[in-house]
C-alpha atoms as an extended CHARMM CRD file, in Angstrom:
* protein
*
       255  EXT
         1         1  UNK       CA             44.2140000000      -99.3990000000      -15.7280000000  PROA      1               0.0000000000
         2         2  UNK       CA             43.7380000000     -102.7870000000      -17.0870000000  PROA      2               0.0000000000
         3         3  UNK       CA             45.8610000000     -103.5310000000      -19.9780000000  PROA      3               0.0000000000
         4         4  UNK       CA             44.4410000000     -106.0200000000      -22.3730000000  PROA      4               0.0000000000
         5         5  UNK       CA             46.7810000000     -108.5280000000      -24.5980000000  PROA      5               0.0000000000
         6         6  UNK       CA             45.2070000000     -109.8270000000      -28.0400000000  PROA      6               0.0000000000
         7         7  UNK       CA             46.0900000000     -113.8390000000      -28.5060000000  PROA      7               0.0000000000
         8         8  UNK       CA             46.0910000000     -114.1390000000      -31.8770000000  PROA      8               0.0000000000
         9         9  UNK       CA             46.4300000000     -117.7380000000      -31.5120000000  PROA      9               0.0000000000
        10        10  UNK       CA             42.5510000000     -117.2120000000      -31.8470000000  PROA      10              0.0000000000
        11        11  UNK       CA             41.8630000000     -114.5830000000      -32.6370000000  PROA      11              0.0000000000
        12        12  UNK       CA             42.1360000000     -112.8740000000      -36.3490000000  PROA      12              0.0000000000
        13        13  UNK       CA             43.3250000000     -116.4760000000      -37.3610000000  PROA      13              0.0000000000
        14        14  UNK       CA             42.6060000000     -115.5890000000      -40.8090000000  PROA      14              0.0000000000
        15        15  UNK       CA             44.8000000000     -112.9600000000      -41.1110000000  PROA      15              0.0000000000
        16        16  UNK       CA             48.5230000000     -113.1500000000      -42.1180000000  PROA      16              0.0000000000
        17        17  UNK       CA             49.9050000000     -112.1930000000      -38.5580000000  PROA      17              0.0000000000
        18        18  UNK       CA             51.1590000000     -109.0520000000      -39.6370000000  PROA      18              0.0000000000
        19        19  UNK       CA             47.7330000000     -108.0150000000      -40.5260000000  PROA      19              0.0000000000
        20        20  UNK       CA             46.2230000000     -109.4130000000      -37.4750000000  PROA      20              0.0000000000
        21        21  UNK       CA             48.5640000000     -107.5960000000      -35.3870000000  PROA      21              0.0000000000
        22        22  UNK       CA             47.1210000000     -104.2620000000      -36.7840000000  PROA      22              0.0000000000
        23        23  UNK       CA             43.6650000000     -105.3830000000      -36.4350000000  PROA      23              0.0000000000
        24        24  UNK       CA             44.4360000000     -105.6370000000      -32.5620000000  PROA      24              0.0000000000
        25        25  UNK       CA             45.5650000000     -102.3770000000      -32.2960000000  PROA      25              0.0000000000
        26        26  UNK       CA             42.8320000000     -101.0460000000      -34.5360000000  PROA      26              0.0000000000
        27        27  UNK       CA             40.3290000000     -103.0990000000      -31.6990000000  PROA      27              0.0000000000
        28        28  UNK       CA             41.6250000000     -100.8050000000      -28.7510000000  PROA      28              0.0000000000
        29        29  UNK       CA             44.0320000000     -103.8030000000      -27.4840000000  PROA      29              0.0000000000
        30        30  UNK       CA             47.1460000000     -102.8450000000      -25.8910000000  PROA      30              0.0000000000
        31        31  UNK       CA             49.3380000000     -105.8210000000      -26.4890000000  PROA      31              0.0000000000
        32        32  UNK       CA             49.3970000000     -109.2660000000      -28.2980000000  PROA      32              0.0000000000
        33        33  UNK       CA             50.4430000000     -112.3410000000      -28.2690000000  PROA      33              0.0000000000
        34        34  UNK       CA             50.5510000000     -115.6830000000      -30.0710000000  PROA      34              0.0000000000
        35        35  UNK       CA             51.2690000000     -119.3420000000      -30.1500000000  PROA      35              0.0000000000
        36        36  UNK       CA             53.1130000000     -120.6750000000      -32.8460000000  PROA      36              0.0000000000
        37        37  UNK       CA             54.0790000000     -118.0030000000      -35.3030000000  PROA      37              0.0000000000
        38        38  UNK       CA             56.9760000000     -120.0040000000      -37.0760000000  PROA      38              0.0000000000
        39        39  UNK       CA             55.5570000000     -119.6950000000      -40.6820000000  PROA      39              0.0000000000
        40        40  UNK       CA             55.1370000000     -115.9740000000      -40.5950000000  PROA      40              0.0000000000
        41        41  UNK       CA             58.0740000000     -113.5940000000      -41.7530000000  PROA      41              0.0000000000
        42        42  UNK       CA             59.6970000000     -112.1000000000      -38.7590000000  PROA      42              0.0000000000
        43        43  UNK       CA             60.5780000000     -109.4860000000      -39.8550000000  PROA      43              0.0000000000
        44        44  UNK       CA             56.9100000000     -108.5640000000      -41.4340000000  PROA      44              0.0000000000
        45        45  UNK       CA             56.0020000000     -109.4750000000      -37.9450000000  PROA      45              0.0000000000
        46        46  UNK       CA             58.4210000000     -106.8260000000      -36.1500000000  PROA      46              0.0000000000
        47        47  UNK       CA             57.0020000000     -104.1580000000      -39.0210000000  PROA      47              0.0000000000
        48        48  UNK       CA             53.9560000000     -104.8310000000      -37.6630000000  PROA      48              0.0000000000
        49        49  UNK       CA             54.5530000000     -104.3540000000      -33.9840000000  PROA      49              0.0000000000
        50        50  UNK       CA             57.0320000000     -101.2800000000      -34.7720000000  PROA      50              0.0000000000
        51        51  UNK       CA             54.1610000000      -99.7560000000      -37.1770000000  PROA      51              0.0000000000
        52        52  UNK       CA             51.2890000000     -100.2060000000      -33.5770000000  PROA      52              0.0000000000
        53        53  UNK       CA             53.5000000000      -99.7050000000      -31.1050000000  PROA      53              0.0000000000
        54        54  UNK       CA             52.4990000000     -103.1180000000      -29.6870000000  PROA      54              0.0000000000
        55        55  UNK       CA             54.1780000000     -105.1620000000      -27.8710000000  PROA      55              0.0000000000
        56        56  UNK       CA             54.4240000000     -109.1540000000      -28.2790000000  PROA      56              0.0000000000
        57        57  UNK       CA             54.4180000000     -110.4770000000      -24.8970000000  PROA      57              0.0000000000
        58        58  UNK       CA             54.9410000000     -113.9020000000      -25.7450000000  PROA      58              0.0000000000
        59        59  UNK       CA             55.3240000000     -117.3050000000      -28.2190000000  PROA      59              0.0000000000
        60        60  UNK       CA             55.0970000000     -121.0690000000      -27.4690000000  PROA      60              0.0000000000
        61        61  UNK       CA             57.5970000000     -123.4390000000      -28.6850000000  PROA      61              0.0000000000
        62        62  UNK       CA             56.2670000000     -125.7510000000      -31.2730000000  PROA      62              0.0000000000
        63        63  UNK       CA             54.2980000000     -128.8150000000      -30.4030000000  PROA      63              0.0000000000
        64        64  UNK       CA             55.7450000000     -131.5510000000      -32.1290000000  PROA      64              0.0000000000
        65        65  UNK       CA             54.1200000000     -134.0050000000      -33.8220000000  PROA      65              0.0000000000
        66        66  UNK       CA             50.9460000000     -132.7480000000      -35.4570000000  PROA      66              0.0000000000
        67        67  UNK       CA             48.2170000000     -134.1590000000      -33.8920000000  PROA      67              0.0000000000
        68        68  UNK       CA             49.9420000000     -136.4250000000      -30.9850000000  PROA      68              0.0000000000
        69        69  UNK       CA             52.6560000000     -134.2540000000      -29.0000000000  PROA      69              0.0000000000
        70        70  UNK       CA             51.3890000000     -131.1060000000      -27.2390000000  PROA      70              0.0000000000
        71        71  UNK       CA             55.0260000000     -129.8960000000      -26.3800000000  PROA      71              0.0000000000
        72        72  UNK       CA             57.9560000000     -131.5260000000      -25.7130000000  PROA      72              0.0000000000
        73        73  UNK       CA             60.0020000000     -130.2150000000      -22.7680000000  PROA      73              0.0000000000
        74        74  UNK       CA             58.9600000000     -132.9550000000      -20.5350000000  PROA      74              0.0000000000
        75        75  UNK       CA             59.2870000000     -135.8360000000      -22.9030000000  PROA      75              0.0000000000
        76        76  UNK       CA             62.0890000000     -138.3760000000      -21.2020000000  PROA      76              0.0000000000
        77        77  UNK       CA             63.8380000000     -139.3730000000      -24.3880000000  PROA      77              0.0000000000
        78        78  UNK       CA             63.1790000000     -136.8940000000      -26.4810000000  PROA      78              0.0000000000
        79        79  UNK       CA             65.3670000000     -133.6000000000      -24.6980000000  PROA      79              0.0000000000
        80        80  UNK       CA             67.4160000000     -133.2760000000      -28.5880000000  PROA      80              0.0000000000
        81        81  UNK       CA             63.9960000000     -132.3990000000      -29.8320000000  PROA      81              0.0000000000
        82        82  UNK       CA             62.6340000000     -130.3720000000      -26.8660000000  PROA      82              0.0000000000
        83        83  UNK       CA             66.0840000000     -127.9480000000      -27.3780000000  PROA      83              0.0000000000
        84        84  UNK       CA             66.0850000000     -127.4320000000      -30.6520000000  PROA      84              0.0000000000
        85        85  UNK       CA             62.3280000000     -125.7710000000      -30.1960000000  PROA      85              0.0000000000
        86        86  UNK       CA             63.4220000000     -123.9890000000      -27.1810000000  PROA      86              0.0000000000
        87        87  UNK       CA             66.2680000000     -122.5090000000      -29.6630000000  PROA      87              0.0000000000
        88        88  UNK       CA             63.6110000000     -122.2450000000      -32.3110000000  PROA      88              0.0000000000
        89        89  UNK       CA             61.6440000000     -119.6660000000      -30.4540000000  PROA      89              0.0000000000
        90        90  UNK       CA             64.2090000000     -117.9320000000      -28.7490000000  PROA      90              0.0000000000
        91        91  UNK       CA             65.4950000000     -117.1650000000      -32.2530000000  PROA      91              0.0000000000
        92        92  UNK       CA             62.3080000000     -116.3310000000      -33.4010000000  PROA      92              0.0000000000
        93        93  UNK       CA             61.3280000000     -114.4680000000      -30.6650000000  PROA      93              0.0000000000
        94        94  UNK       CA             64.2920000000     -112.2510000000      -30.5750000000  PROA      94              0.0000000000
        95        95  UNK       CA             64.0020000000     -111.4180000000      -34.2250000000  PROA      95              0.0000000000
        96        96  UNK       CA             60.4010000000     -109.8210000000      -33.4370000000  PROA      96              0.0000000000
        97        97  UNK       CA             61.1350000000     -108.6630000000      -30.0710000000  PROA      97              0.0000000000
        98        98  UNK       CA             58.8920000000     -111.0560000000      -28.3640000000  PROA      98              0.0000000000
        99        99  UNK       CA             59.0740000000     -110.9970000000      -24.7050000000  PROA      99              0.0000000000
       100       100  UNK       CA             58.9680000000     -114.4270000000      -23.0640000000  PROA      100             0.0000000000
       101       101  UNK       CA             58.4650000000     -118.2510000000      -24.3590000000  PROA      101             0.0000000000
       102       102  UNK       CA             56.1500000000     -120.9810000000      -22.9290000000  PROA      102             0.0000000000
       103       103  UNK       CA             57.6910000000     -123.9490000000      -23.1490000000  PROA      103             0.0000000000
       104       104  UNK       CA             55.5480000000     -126.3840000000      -23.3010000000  PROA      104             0.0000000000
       105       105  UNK       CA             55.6630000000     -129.2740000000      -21.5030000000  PROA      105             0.0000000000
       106       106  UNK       CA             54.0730000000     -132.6430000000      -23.5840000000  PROA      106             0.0000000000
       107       107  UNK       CA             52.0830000000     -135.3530000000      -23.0630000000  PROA      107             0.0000000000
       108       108  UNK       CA             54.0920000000     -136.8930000000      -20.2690000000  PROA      108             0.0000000000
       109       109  UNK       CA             51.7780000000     -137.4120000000      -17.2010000000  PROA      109             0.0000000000
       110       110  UNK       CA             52.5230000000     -140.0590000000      -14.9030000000  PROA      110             0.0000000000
       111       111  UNK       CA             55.3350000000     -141.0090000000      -16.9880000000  PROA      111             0.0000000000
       112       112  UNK       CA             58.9920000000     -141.7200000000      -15.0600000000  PROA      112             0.0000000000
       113       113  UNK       CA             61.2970000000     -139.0690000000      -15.1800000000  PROA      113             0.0000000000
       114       114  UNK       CA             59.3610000000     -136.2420000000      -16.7350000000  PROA      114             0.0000000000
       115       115  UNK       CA             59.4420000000     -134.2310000000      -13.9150000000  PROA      115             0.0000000000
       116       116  UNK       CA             63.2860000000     -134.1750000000      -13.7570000000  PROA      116             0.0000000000
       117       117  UNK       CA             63.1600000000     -133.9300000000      -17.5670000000  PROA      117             0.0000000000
       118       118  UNK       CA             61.2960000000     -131.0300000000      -17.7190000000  PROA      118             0.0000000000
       119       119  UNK       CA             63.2530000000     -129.0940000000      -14.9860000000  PROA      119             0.0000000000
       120       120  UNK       CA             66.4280000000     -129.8870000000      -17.1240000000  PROA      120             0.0000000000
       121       121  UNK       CA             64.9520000000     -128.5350000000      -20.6340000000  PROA      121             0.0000000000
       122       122  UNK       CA             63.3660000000     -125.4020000000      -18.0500000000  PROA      122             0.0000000000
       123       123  UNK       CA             67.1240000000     -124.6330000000      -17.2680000000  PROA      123             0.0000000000
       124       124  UNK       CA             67.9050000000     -124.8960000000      -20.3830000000  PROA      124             0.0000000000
       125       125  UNK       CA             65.4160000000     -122.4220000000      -21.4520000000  PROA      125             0.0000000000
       126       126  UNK       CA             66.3810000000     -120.0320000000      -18.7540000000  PROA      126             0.0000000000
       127       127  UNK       CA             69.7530000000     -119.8710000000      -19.7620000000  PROA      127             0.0000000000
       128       128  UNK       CA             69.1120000000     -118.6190000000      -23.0970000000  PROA      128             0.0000000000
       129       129  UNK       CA             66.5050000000     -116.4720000000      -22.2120000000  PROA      129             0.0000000000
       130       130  UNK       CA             69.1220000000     -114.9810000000      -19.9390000000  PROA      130             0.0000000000
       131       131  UNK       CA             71.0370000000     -114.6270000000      -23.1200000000  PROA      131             0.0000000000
       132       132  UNK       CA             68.5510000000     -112.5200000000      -24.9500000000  PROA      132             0.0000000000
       133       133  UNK       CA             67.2250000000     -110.8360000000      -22.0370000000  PROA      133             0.0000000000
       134       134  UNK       CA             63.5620000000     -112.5050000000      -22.1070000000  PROA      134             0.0000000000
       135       135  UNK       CA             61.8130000000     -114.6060000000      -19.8500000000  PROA      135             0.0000000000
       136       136  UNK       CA             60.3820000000     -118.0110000000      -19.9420000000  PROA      136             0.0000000000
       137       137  UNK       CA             56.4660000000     -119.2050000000      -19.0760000000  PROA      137             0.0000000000
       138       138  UNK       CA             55.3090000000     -122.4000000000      -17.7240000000  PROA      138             0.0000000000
       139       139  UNK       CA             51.1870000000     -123.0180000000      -17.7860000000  PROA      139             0.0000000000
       140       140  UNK       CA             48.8360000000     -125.8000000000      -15.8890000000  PROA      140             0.0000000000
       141       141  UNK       CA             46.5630000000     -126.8110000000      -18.4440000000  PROA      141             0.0000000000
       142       142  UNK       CA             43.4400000000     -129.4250000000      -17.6390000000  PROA      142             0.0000000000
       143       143  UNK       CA             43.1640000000     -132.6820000000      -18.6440000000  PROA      143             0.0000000000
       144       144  UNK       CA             39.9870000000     -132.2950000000      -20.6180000000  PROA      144             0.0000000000
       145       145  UNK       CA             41.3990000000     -130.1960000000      -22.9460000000  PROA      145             0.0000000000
       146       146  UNK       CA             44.9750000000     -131.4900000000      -22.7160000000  PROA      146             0.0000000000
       147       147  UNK       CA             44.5880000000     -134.9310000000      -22.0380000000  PROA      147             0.0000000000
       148       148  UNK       CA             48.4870000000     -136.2740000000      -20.6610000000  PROA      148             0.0000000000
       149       149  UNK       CA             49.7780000000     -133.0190000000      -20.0960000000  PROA      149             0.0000000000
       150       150  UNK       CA             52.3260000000     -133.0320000000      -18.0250000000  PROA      150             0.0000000000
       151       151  UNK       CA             51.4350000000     -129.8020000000      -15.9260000000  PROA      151             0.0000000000
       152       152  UNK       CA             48.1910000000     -129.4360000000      -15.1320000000  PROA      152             0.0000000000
       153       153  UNK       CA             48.5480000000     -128.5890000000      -11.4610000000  PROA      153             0.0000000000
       154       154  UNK       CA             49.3390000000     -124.9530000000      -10.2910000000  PROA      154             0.0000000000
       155       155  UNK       CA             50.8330000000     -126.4690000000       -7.0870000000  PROA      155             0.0000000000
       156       156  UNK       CA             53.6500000000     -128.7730000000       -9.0060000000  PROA      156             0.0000000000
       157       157  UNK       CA             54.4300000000     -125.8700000000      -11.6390000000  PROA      157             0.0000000000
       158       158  UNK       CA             54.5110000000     -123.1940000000       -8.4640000000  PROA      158             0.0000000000
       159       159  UNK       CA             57.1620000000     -126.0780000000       -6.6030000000  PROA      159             0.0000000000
       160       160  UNK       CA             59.0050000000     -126.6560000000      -10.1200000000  PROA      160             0.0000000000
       161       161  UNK       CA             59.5930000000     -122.8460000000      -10.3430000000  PROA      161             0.0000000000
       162       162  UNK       CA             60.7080000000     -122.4900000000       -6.6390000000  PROA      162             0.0000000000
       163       163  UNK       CA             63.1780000000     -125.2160000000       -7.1040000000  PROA      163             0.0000000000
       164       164  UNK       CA             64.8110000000     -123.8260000000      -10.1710000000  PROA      164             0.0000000000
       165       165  UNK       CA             64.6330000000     -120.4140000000       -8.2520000000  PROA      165             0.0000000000
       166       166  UNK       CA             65.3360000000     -118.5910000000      -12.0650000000  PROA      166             0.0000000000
       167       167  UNK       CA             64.5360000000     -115.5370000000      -12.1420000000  PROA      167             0.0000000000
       168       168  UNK       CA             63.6670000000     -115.2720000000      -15.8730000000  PROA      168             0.0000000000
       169       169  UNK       CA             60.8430000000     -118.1390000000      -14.9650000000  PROA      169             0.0000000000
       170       170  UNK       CA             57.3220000000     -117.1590000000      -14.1230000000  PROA      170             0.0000000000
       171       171  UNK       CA             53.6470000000     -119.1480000000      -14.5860000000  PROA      171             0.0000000000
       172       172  UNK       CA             50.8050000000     -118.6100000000      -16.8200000000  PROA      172             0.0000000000
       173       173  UNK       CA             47.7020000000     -117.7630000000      -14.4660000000  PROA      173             0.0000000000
       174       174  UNK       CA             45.3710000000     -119.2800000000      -17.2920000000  PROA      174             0.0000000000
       175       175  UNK       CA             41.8670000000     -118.9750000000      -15.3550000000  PROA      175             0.0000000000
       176       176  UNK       CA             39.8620000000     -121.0690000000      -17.8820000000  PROA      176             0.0000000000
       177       177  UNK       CA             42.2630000000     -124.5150000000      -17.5790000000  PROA      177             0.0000000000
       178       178  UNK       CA             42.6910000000     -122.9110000000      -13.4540000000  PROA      178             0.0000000000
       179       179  UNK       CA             39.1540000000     -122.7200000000      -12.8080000000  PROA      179             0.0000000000
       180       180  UNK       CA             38.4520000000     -126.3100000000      -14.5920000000  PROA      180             0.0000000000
       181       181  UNK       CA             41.2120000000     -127.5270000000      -12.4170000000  PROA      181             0.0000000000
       182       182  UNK       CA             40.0290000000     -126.5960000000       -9.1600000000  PROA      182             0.0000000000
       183       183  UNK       CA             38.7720000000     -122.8560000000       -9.4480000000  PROA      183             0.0000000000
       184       184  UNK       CA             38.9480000000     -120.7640000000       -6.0650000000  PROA      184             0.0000000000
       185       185  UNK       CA             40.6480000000     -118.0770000000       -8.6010000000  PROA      185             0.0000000000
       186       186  UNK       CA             41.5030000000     -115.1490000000       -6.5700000000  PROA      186             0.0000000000
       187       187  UNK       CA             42.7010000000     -117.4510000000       -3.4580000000  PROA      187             0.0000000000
       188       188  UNK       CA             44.6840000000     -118.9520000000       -5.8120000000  PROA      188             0.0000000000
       189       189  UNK       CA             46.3870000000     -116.0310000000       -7.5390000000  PROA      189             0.0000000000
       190       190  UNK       CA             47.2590000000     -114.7920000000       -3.8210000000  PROA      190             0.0000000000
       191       191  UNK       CA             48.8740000000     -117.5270000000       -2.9210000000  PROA      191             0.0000000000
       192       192  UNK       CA             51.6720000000     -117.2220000000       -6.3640000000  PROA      192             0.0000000000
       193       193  UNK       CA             51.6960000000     -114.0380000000       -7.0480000000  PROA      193             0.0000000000
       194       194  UNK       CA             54.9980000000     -113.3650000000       -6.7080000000  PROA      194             0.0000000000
       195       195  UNK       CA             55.8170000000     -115.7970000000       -9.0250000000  PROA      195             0.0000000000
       196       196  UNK       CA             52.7840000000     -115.2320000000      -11.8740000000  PROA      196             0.0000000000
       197       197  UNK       CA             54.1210000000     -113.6420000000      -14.9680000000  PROA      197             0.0000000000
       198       198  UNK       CA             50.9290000000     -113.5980000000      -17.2300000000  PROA      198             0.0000000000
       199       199  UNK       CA             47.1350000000     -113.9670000000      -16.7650000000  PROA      199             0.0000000000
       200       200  UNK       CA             44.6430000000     -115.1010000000      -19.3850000000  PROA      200             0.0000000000
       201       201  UNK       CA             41.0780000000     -115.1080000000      -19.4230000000  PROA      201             0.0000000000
       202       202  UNK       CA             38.5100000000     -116.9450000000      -21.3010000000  PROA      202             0.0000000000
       203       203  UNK       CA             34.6230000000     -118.3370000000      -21.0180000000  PROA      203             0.0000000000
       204       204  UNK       CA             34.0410000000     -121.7520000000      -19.1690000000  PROA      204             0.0000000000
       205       205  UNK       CA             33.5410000000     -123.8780000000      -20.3910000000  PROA      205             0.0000000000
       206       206  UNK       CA             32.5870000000     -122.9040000000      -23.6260000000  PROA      206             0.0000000000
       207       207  UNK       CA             36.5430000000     -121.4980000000      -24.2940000000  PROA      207             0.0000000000
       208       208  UNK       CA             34.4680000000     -118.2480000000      -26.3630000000  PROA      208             0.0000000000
       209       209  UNK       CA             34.6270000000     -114.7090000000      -25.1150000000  PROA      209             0.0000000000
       210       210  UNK       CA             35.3580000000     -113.6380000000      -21.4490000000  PROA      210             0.0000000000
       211       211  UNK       CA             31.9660000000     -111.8420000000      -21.1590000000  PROA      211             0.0000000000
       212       212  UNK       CA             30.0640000000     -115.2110000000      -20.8110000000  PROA      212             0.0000000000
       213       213  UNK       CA             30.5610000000     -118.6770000000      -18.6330000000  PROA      213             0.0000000000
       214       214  UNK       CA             30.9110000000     -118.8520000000      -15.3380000000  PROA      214             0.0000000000
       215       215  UNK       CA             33.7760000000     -116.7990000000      -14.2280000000  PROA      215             0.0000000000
       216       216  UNK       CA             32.7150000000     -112.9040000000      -13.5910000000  PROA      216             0.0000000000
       217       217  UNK       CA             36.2500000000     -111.3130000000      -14.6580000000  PROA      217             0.0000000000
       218       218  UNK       CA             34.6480000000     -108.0350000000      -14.7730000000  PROA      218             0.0000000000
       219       219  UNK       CA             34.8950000000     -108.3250000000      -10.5160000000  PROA      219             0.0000000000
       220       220  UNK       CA             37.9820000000     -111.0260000000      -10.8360000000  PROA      220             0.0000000000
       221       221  UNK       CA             40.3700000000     -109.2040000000      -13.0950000000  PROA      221             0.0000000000
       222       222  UNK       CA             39.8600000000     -105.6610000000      -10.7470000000  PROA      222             0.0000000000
       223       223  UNK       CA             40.5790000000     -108.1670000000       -7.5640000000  PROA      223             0.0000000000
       224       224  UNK       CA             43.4290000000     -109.3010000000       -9.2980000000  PROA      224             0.0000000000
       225       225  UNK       CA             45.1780000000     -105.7720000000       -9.6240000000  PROA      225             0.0000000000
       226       226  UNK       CA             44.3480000000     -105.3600000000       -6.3940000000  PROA      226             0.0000000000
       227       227  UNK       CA             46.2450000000     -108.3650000000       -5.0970000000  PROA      227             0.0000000000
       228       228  UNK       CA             49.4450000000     -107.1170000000       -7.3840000000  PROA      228             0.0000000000
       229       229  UNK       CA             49.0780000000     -107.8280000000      -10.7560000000  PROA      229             0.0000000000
       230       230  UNK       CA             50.2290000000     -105.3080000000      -12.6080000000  PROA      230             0.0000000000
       231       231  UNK       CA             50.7640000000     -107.2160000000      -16.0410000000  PROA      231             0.0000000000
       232       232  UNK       CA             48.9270000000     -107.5850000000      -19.1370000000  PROA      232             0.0000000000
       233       233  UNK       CA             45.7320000000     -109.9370000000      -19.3650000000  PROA      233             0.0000000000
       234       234  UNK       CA             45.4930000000     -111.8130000000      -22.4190000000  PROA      234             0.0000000000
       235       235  UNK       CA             42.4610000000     -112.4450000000      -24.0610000000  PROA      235             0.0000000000
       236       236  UNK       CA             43.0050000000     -116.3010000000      -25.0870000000  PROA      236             0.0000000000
       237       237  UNK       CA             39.3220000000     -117.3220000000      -26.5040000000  PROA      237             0.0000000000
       238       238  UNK       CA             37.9100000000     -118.9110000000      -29.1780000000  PROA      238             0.0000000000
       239       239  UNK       CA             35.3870000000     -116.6120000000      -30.8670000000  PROA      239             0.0000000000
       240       240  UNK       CA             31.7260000000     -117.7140000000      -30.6380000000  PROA      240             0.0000000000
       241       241  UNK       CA             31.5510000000     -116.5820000000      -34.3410000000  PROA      241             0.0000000000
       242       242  UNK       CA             33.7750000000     -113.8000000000      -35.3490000000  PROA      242             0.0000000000
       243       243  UNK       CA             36.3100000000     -111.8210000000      -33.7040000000  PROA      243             0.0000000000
       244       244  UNK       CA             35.3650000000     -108.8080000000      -34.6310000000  PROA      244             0.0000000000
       245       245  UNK       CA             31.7250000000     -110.0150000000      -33.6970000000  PROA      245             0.0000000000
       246       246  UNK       CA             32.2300000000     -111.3110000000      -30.7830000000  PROA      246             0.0000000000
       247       247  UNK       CA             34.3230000000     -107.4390000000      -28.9000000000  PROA      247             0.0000000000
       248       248  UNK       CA             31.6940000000     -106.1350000000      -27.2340000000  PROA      248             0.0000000000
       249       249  UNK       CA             32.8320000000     -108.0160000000      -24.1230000000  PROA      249             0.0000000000
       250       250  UNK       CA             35.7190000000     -105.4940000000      -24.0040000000  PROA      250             0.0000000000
       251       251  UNK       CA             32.9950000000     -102.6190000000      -23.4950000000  PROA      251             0.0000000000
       252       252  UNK       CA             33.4570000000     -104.1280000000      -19.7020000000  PROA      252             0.0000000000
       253       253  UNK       CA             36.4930000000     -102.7820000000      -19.5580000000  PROA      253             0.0000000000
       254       254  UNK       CA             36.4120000000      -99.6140000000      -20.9940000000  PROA      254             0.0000000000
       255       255  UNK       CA             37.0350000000     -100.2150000000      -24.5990000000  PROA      255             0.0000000000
C-alpha cells in the first residue's frame, strides 16, 4: 500500500511544528517530513511524533545565507561552514529521531572544485550518520527553481553516490525538479533504483498539489512500487490555497 509522507516544509506552515505534525496524522498521512526545523523545540517535536506514532523521515541542513546560499556542502572555500550544518542536523535530527539528512549542496555550478568539495563534506556526512545510525540524502534540483545549484543532474548525483559507494547515502527521486530536468520518470527511476532512498511528488509546473500538472502519479506512483519502491512518498507541494483545502488529491490514493 502506498505510504504517504507529509512535508511540512509546505505544508501546515502556520503551525508551530509540533502542531503541524498532529494535523498530518489527523489528515490520514503516514509519515512527515520537513526542511529546516532548527527554531522548533526538539523535544516538543519528538512529543509530537511519539504522541502520532509518526515517523520523521527526514531534515535538510540549513541554507546559509538568507536569501543567497541554497546549501553549502559544495561551496569550495567554505567546508568549516558546510560541517558545522551537517553537525547541526545530525544533532537535531537525533534529538527527534529523524531518519536521514539532505545535505544540500549550494550554489556552486560550474564552479572549480565543487564536485570534489562536495564528495568530501558527503563523507563527512556519512560518517556521522554512521554514528547515529541514520542515513544521508542527496537531491537534483532544476535550474529554474534553483538557479546555480550544484546538482541538478540525476546522472552526476547517481555517479557521485557510486563513487563514495556509502551505504548510508541514497538520492531524492524528486519528480517535479526530475521531470523539469528531463522527465522520462519511470525509465528513470529504473535505471537508480537501487540507489533511490526517497520519492517526492508535486504538480508541474505549478509546484501545488499532486492531483494537477502534467505528471499522472495516480498511474506513476503504482509503476513505481512496481519497479521496487517500497518507501514513503512525500508530498512536497505548495498549496494552491490551503492545506487543508487543497487534500482531496489524496482521495486518489485511498485517503
Amino acid at each position: 500500500m502506498l505510504r504517504l509522507s507529509a512535508n511540512l516544509g509546505f505544508l501546515w506552515t502556520e503551525l508551530p511544528l509540533a502542531d503541524a505534525i498532529r494535523r498530518a496524522k489527523a489528515a490520514g498521512f503516514d509519515a512527515v517530513e520537513c526542511h529546516w526545523p532548527y527554531e522548533s523545540d526538539p523535544l516538543a517535536v519528538r512529543a509530537a511524533l511519539e504522541e502520532t506514532g509518526l515517523p520523521m523521515l527526514g531534515i535538510n541542513t540549513r541554507r546559509g545565507r538568507t536569501g543567497i546560499d541554497n546549501g553549502l556542502a559544495a561551496v569550495p572555500g567554505r567546508e568549516a561552514e558546510a560541517r558545522a550544518a551537517i553537525d547541526e542536523a545530525f544533532a537535531y535530527g537525533a534529538r527527534i529521531g529523524a531518519g536521514r539528512v539532505h545535505v544540500m549542496a549550494g550554489n556552486a555550478f560550474g564552479i572549480d572544485g565543487a564536485r570534489e568539495t562536495f564528495e568530501a563534506n558527503l563523507a563527512y556526512a556519512c560518517d556521522i550518520a554512521a554514528l547515529n545510525a541514520m542515513g544521508v540524502l542527496i537531491e537534483p534540483l532544476n535550474h529554474r527553481d534553483a538557479p546555480g545549484y550544484f546538482l541538478v543532474d540525476l546522472a552526476l548525483a547517481a555517479d557521485i553516490a557510486g563513487r563514495l559507494a556509502r551505504p548510508e547515502l541514497s538520492l531524492m527521486f524528486d519528480c517535479y525538479h526530475l521531470q523539469i530536468t528531463g522527465g522520462d520518470l519511470l525509465e528513470r527511476f529504473r535505471a537508480h533504483r537501487r540507489i533511490v532512498g526517497h520519492v517526492q511528488i508535486a504538480a508541474v509546473p505549478s509546484r501545488a498539489e499532486p492531483d494537477g500538472g502534467e505528471v499522472a502519479y495516480e498511474r506513476l506512483l503504482p509503476m513505481l512500487e512496481a519497479a521496487g519502491y517500497e518507501g514513503y512518498v512525500g508530498a512536497e507541494y505548495r498549496p494552491a490555497t490551503t492545506t487543508e483545502a487543497g487534500l482531496g488529491w489524496m482521495a486518489r490514493f485511498g485517503r
